[in-house]
TORMIMAR-387791 format. One record per residue: x, y, z of N, C-alpha, C in turn; residue in three letters. Coordinates in pm, 1 decimal. Each point is the difference from the previous one (the first is absolute). Layout:
REM residues N
((X Y Z) (X Y Z) (X Y Z) "ALA")
...
END
This chain:
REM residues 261
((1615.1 25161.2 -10599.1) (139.8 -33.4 32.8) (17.6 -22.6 149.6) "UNK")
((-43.4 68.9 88.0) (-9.6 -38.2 128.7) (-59.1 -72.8 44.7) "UNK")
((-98.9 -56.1 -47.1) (-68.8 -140.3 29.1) (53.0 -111.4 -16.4) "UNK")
((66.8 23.6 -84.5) (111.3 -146.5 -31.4) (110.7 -16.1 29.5) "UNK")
((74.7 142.6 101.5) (129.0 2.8 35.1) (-77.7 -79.7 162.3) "UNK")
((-123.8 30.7 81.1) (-36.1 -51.6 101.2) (-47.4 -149.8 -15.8) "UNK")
((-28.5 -51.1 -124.7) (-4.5 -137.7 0.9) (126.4 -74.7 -22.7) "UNK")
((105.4 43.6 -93.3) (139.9 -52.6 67.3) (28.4 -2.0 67.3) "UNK")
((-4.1 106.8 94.0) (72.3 5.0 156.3) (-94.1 -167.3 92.3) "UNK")
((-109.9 28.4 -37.5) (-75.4 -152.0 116.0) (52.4 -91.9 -95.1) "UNK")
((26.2 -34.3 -97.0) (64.6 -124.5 -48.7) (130.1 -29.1 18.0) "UNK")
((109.6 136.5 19.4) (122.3 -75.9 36.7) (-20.3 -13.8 135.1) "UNK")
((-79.8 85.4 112.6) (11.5 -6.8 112.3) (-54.2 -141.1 52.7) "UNK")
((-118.3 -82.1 -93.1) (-52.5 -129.8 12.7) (132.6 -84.4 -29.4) "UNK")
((65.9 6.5 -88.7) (76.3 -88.7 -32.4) (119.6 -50.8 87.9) "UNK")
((67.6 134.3 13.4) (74.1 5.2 156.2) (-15.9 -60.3 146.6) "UNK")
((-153.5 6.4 27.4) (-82.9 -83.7 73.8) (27.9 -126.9 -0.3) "UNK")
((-53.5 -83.4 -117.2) (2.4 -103.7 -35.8) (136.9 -82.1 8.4) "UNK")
((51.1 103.9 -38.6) (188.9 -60.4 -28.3) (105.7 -28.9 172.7) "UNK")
((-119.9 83.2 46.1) (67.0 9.6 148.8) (-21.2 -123.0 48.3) "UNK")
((-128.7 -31.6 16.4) (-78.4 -110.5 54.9) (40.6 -106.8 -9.9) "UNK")
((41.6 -50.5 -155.3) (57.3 -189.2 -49.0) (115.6 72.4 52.3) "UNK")
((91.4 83.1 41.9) (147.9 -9.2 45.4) (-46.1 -39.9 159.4) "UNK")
((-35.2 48.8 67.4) (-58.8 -10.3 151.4) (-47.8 -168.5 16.5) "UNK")
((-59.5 -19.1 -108.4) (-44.9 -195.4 9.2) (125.8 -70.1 -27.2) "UNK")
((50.6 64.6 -98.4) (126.6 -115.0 -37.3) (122.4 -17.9 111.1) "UNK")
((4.0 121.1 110.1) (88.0 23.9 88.7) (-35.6 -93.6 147.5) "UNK")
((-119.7 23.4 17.2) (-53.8 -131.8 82.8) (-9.5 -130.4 24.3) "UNK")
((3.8 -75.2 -170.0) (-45.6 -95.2 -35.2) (184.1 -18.5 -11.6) "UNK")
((67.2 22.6 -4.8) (155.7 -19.0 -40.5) (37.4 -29.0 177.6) "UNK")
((-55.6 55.8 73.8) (74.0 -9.8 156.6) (-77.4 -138.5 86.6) "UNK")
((-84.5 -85.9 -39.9) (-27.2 -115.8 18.9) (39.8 -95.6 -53.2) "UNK")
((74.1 -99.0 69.8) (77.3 -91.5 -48.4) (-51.5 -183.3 -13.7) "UNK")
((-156.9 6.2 83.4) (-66.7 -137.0 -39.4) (-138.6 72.3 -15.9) "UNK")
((-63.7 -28.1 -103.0) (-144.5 101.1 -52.1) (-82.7 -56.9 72.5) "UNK")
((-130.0 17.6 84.5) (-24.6 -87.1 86.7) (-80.2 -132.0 -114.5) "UNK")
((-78.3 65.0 -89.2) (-12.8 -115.2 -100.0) (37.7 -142.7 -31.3) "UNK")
((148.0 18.3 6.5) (86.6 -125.9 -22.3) (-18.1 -104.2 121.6) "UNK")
((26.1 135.1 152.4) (-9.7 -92.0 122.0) (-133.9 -93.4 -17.7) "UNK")
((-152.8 92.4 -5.4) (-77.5 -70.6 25.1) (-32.5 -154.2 -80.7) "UNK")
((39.1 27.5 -127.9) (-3.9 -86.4 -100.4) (96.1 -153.2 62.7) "UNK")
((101.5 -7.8 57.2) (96.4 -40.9 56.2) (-61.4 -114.5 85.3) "UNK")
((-26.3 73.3 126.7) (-88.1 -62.5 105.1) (-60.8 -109.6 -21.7) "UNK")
((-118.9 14.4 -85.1) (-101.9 -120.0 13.3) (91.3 -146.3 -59.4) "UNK")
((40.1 49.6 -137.1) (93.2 -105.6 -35.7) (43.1 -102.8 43.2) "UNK")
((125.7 64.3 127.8) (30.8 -88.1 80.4) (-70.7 -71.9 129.5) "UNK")
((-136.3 83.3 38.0) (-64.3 -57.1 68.9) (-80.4 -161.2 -62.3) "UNK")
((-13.1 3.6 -139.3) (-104.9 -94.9 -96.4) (104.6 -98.5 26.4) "UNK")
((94.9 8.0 -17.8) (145.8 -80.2 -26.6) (-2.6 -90.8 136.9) "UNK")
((-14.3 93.0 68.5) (49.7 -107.4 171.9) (-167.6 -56.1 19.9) "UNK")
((-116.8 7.9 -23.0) (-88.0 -32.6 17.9) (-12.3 -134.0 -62.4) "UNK")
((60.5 -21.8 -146.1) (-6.8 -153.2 -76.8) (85.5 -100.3 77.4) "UNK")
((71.7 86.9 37.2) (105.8 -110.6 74.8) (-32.6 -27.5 133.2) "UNK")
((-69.9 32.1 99.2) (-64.2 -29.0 105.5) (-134.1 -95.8 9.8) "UNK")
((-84.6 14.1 -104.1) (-37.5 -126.8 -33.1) (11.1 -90.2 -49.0) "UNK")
((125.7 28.7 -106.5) (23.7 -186.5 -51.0) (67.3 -67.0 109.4) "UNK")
((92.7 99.0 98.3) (-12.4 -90.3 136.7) (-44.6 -87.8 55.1) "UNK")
((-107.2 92.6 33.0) (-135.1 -101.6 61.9) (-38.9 -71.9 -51.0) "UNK")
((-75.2 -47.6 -118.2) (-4.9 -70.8 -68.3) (50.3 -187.9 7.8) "UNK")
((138.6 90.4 -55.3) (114.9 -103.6 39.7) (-35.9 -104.6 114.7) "UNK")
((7.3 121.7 124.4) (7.7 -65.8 111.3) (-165.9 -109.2 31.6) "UNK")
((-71.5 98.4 -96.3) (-138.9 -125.4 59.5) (-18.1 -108.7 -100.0) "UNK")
((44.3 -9.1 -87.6) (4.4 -92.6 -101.6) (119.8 -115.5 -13.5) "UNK")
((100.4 -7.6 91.6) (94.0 -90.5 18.3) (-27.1 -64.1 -62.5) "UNK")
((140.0 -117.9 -12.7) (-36.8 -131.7 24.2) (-22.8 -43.0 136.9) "UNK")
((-77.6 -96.6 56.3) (-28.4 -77.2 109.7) (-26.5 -177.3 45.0) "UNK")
((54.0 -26.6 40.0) (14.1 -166.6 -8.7) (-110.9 -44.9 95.9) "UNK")
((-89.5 -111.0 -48.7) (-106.2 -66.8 77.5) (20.0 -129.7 4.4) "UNK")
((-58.2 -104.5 94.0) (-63.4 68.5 67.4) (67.3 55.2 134.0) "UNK")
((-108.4 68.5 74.7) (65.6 49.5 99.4) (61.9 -104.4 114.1) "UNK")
((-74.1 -96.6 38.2) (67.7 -94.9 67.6) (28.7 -166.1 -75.0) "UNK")
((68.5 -62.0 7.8) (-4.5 -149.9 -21.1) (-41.7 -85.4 109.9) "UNK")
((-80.2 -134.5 -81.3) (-66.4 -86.8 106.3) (77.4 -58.3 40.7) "UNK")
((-32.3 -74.4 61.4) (101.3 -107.7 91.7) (-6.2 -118.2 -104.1) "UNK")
((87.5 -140.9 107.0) (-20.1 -120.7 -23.1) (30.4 -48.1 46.0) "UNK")
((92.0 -162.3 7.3) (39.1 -87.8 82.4) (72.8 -102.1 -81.9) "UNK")
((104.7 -71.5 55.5) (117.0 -69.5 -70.7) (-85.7 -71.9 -63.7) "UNK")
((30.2 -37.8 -152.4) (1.4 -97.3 -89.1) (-169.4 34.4 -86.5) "UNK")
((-49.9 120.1 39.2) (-130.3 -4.7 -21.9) (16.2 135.8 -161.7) "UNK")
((-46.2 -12.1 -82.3) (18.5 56.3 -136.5) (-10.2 161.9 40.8) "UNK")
((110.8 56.1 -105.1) (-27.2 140.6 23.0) (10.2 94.5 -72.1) "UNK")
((-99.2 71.8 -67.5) (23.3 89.5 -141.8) (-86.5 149.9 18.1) "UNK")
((105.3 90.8 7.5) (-91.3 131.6 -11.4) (57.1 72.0 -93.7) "UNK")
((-52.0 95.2 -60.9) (59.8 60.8 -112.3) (-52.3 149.0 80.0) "UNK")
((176.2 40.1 20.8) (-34.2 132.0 18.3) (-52.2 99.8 -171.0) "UNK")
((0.4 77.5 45.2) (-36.3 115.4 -93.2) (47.5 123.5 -4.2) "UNK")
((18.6 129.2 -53.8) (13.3 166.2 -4.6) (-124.5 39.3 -53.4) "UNK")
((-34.5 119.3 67.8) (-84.8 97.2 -79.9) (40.4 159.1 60.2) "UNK")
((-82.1 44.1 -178.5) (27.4 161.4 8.3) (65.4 -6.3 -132.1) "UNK")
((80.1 110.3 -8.3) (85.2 25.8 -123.9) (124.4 -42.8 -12.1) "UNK")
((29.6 -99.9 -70.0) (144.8 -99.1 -56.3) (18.7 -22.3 -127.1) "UNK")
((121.8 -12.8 -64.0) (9.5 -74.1 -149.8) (18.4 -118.5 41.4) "UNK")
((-88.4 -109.3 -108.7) (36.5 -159.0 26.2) (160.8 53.3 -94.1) "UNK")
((43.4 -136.3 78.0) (-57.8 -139.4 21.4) (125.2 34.3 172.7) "UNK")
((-94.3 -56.3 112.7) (25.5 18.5 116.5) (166.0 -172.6 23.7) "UNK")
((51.4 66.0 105.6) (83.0 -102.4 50.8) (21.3 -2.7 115.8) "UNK")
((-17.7 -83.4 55.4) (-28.7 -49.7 159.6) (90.3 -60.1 63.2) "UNK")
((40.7 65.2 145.7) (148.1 -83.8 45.2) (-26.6 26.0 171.0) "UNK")
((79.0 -133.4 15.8) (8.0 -2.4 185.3) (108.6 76.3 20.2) "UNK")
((26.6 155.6 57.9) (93.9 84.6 22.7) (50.5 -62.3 141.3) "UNK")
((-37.9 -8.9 74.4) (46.4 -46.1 132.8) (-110.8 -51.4 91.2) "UNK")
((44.2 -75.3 98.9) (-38.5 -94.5 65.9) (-8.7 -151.7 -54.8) "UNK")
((-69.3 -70.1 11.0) (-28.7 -147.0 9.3) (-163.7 -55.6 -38.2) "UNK")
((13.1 -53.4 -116.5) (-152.6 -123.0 -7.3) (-2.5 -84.1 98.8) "UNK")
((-146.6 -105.8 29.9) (29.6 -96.3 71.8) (72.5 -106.2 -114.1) "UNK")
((109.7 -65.0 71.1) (48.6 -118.6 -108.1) (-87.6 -96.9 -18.9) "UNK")
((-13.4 5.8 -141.2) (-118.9 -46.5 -116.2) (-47.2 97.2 -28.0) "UNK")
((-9.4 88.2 -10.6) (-85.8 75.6 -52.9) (108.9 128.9 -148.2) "UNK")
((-60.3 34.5 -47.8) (70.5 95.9 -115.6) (-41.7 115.4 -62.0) "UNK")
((86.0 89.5 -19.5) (-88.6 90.5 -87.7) (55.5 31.4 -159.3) "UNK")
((-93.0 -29.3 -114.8) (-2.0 15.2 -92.7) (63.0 122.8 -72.5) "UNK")
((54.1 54.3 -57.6) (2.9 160.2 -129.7) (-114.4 47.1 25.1) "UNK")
((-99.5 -68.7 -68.4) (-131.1 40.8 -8.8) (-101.2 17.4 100.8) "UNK")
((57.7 2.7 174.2) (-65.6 22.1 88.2) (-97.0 -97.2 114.8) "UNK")
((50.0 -161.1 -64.2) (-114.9 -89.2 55.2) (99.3 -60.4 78.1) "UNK")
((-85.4 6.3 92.8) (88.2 -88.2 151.6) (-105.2 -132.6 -24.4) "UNK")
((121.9 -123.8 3.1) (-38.8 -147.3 6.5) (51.9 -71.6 38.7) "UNK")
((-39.9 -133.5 61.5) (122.1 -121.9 36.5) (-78.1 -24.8 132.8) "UNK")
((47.1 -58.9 77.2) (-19.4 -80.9 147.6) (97.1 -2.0 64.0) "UNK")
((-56.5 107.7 168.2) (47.0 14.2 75.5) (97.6 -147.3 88.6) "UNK")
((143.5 30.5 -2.9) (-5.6 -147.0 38.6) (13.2 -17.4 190.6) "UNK")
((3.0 109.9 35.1) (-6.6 47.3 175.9) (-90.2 62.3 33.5) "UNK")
((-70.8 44.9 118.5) (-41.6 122.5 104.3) (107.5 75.6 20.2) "UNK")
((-48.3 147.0 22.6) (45.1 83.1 -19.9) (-76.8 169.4 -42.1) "UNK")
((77.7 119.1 71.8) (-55.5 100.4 -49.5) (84.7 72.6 -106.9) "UNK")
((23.9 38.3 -146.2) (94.9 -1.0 -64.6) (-56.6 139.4 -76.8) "UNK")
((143.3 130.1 66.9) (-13.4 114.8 -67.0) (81.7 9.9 -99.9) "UNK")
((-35.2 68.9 -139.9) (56.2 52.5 -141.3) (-34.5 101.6 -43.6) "UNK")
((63.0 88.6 -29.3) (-15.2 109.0 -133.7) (5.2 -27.6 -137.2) "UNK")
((-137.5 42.6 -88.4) (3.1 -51.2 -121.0) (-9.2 134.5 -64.7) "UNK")
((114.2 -1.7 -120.3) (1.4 124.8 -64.4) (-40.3 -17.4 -198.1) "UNK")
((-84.5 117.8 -50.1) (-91.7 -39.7 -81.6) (52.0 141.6 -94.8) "UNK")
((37.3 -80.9 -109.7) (61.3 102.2 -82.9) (-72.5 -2.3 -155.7) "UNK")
((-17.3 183.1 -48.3) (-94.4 -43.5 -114.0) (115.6 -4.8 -146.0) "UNK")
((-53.1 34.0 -115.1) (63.1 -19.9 -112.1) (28.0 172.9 -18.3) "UNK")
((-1.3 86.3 45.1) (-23.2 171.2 -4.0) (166.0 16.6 -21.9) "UNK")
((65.4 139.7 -61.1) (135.2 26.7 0.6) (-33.5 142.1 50.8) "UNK")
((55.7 5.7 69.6) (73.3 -56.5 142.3) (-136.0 -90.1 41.6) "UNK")
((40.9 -96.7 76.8) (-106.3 -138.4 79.0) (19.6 14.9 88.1) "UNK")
((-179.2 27.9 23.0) (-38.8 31.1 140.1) (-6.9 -102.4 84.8) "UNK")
((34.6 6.6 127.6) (92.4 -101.9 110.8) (-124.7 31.0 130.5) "UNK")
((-66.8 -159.8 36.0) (-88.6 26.3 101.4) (12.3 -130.1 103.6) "UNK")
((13.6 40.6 133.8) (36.7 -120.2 62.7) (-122.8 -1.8 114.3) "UNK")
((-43.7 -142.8 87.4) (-16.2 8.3 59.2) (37.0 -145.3 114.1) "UNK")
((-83.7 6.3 132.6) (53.0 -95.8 63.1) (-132.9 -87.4 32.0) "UNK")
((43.4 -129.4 11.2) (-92.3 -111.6 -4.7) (63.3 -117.8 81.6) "UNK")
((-129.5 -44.5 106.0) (14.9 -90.5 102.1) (-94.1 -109.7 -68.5) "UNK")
((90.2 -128.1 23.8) (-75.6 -137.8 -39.2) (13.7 -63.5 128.3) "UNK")
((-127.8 -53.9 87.6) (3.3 -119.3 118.9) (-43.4 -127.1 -67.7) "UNK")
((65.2 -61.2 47.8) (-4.2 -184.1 -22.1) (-58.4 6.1 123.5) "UNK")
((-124.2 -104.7 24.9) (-8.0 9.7 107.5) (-28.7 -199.3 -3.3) "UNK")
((50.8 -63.6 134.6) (-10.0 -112.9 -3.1) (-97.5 -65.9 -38.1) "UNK")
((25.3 -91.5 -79.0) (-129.0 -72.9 -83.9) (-98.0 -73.8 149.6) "UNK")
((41.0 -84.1 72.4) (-55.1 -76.9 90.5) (47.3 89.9 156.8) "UNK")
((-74.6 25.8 60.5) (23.4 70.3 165.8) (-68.2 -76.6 60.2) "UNK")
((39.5 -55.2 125.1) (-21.8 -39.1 152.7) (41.7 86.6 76.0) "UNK")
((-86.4 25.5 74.6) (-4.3 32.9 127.7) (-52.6 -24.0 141.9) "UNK")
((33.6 -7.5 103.9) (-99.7 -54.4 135.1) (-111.8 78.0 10.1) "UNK")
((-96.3 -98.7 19.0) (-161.6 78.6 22.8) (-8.0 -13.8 170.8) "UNK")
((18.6 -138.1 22.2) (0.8 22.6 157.8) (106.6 -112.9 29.2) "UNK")
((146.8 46.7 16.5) (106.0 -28.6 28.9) (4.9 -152.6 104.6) "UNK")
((38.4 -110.9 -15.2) (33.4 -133.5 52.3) (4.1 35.1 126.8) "UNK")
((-76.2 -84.1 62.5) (10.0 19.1 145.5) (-37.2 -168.0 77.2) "UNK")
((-9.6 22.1 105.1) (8.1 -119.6 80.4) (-144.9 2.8 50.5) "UNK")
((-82.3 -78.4 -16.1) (-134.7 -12.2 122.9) (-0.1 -149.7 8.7) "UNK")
((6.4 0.9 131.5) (-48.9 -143.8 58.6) (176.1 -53.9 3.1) "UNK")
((-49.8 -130.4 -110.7) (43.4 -94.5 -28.6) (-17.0 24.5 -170.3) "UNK")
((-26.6 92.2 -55.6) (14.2 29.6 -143.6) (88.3 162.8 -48.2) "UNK")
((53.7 -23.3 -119.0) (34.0 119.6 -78.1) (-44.4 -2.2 -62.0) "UNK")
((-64.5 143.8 -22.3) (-48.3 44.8 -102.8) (-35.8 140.4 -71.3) "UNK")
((-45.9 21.9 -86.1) (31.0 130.6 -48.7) (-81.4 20.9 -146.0) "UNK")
((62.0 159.9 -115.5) (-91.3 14.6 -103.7) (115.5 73.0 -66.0) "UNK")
((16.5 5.7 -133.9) (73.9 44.4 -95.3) (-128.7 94.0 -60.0) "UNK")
((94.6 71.6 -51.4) (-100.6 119.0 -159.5) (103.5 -66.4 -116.6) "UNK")
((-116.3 -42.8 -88.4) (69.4 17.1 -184.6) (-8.4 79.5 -34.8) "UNK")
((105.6 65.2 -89.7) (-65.8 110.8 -122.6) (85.7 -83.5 -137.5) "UNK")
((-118.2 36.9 -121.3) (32.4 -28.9 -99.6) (7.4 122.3 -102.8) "UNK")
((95.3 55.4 -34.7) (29.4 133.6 -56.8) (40.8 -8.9 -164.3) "UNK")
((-21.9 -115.1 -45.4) (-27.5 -61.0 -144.7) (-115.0 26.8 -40.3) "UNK")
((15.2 -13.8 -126.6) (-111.8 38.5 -148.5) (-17.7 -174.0 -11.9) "UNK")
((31.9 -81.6 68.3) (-51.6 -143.0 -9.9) (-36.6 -66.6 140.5) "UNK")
((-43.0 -106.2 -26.1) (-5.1 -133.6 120.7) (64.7 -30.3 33.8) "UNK")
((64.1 -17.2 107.8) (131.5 -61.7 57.5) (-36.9 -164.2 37.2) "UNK")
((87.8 -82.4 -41.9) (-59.1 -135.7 80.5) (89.8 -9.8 128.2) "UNK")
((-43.5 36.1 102.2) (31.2 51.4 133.9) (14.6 -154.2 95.3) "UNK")
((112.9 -14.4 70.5) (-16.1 -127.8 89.5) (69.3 68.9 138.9) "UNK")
((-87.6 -14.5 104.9) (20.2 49.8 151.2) (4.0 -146.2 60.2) "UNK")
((145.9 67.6 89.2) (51.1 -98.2 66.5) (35.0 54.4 133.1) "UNK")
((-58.1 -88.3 101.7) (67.1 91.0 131.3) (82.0 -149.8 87.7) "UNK")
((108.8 16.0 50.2) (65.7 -115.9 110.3) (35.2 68.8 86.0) "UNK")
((-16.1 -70.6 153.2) (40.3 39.6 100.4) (117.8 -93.2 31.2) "UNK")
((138.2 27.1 -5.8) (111.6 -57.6 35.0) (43.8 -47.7 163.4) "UNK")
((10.0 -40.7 19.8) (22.3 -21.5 149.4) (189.0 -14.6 12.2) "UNK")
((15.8 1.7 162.6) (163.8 -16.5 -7.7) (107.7 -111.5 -79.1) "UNK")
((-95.9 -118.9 28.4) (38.9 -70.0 -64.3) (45.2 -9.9 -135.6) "UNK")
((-74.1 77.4 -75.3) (-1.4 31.9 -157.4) (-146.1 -57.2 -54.2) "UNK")
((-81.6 -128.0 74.7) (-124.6 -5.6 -20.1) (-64.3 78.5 -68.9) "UNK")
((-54.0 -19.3 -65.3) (-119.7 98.3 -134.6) (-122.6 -65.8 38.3) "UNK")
((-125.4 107.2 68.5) (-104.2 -26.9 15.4) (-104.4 29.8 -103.2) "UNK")
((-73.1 -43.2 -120.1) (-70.9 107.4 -99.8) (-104.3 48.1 85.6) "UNK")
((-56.3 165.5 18.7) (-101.6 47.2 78.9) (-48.2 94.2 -137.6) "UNK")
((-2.8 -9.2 -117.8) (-83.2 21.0 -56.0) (54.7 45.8 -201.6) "UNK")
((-106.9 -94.8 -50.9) (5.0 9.5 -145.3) (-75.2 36.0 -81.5) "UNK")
((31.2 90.0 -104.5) (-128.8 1.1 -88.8) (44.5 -21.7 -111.3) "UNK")
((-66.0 -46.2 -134.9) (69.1 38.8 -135.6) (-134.4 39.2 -63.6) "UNK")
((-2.6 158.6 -110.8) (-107.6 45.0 -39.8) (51.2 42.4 -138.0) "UNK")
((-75.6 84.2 -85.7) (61.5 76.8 -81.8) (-76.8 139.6 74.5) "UNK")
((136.1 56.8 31.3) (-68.6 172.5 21.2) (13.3 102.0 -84.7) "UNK")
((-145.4 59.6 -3.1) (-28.6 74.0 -136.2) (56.5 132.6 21.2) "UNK")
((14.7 28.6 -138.6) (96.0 133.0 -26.5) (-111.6 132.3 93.9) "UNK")
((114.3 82.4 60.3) (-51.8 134.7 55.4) (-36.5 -57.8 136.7) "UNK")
((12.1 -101.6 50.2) (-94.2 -42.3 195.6) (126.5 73.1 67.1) "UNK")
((-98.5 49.2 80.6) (101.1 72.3 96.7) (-28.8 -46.7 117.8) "UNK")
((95.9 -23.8 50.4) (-44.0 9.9 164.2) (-68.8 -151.2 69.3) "UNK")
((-34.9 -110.4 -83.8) (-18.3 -154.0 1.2) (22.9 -13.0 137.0) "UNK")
((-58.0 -42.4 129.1) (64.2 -73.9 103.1) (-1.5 -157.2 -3.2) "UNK")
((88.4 -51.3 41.8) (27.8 -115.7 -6.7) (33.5 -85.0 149.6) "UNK")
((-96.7 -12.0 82.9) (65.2 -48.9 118.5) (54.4 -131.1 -11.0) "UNK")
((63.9 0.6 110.3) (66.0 -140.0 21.8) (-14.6 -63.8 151.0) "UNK")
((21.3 -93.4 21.9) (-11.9 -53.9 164.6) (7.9 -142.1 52.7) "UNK")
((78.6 -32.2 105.6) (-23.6 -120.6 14.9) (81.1 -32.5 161.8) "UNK")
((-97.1 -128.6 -6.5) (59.5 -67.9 145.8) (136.8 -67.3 33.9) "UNK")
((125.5 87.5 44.7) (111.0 -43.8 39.7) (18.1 -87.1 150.5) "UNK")
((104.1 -83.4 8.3) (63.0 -20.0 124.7) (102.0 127.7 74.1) "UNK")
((-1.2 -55.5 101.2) (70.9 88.6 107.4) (166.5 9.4 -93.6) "UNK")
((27.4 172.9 -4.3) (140.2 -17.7 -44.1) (18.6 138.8 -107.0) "UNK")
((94.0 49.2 -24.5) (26.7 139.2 -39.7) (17.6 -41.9 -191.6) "UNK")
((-116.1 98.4 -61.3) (-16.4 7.2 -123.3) (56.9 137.6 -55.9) "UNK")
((77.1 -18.1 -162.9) (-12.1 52.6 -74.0) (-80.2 40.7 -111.4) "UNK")
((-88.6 76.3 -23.7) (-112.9 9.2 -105.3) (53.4 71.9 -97.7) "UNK")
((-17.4 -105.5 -112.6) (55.9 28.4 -191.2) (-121.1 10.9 -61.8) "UNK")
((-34.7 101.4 -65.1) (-108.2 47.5 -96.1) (97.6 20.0 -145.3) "UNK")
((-31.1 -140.7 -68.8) (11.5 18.1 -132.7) (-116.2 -3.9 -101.5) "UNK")
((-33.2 138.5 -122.4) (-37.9 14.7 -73.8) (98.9 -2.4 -89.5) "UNK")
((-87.2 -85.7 -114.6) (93.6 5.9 -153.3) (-173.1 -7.0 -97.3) "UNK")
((75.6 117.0 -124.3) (-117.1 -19.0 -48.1) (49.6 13.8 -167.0) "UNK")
((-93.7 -69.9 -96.7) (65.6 -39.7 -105.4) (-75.9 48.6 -112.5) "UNK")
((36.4 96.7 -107.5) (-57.9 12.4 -148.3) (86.8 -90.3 -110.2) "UNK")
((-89.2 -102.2 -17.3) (42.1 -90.6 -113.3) (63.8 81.4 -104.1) "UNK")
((-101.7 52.0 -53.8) (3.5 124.8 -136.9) (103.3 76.1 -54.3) "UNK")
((56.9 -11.4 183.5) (145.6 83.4 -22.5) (75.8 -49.8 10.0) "UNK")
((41.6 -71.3 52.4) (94.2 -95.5 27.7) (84.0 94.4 155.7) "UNK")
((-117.8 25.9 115.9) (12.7 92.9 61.5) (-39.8 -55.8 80.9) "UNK")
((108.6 -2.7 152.6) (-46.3 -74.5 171.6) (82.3 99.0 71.2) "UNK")
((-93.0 18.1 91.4) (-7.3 96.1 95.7) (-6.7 -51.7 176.3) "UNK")
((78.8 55.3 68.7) (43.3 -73.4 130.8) (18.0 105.9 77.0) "UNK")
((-88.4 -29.5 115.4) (15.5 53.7 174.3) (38.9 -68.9 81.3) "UNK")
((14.3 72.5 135.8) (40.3 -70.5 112.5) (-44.9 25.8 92.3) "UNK")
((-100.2 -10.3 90.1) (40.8 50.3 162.2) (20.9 -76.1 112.0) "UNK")
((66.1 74.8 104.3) (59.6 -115.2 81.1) (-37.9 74.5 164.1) "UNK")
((-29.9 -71.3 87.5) (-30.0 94.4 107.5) (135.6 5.5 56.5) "UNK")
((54.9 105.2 55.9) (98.4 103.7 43.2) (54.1 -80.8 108.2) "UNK")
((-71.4 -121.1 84.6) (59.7 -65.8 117.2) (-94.8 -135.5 30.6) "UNK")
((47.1 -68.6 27.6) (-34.3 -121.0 50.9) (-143.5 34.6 74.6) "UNK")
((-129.5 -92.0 -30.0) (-79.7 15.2 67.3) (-25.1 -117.9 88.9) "UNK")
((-51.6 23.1 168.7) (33.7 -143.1 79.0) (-155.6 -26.9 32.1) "UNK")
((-38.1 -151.1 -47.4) (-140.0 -106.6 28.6) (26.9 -1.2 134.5) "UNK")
((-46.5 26.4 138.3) (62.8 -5.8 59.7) (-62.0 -119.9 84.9) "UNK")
((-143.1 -18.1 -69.0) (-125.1 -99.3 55.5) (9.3 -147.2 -88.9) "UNK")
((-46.7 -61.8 37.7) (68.0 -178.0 -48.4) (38.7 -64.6 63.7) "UNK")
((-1.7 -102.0 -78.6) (132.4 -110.9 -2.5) (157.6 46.0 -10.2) "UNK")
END
């Protein structure tokens, strides 16, 4: 009988124990108001979240659209002209192409579809913004800016400027031919006198071939005593086109023969 009144006693006294203990946990666990569990769980989440969105950024940004090419060539009045710009990178077709501001050279055009064509009908340096829109909802909007030079089909210039020796004037022109063709070229030089007299001091007629740069062409001849005007006319002609081209130079002042008759 006493052996078993001392093993009750350690079983209620265990139990009491026990009963104390889950009250002591449950009293703790009741006075925290974010478990840290939840926090940590929390965290990464929103870190994964801002990480997707920082690279489709980038992305974005290196994959544009972009309009080529980077520069446009030149040309010169009346001479044919077709480039087809382009986009690359990421776009929905079907693209549409527009002159936002500035100016073509007149003759020239730009297409929907991006192709600049027609014939320049002046010289000239001619700035535009061309803006390039894709088929995307919302449509993505890409502009850029683009310089076209006309540059004169036929140039003269003095190689060694009209002058007086002796009893003669004389002198040297530069051609340039800045055509994709032959020019049939006719050089004409007169020395005018006061009178209005026209002396010819020098002619040529050639066909000059497409791309010569820089051609000298002298001229020269034996005047009488008396104060000249020197006229350098070039005219030069593409059949093909139905295209003539005209210079002038003139010396700046009367030059005086001063030896002679």
């Amino acid at each position: 009988m006493r052996l078993r009144r001392v093993e009750y006693r350690k079983a209620v006294i265990g139990a009491l124990m026990l009963a104390m203990s889950a009250a002591a946990l449950g009293q703790a666990g009741a006075g925290q108001k974010n478990p840290p569990s939840t926090a940590i769980e929390t965290a990464p989440a929103k870190s994964r979240n801002q990480t997707t969105t920082e690279q489709a950024t980038t992305e974005n940004d290196q994959n544009g659209m972009v309009i080529e090419p980077g520069e446009l060539p030149g040309t010169y009045p009346h001479g044919l002209y077709q480039v087809n710009l382009r986009a690359r990178g990421n776009f929905v077709p079907v693209l549409q192409w527009k002159v936002e501001k500035g100016a073509l050279p007149p003759g020239i055009t730009l297409d929907e579809n991006g192709v600049l064509r027609g014939e320049a009908q002046r010289a000239g340096e001619f700035q535009f913004v061309v803006t390039v829109r894709d088929g995307g909802k919302p449509q993505q909007v890409v502009q850029k800016e683009f310089v076209i030079k006309v540059l004169e089909a036929i140039t003269v210039a003095w190689k060694v400027p009209a002058h007086v020796n002796a009893n003669r004037i004389e002198g040297s022109v530069e051609v340039t031919n800045a055509t994709v063709d032959d020019v049939d070229l006719t050089f004409d030089v007169k020395a005018v006198a006061e009178d209005g007299r026209a002396t010819e001091i020098g002619y040529q007629h050639f066909p000059l071939k497409k791309g010569t740069i820089g051609m000298a062409l002298p001229f020269g001849e034996n005047l009488p005593h008396g104060a000249y005007v020197v006229y350098v006319n070039v005219n030069g002609e593409i059949a093909k086109r139905n295209a003539i081209y005209k210079r002038r130079l003139q010396t700046p002042a009367a030059l005086q023969v001063l030896v002679g008759p």
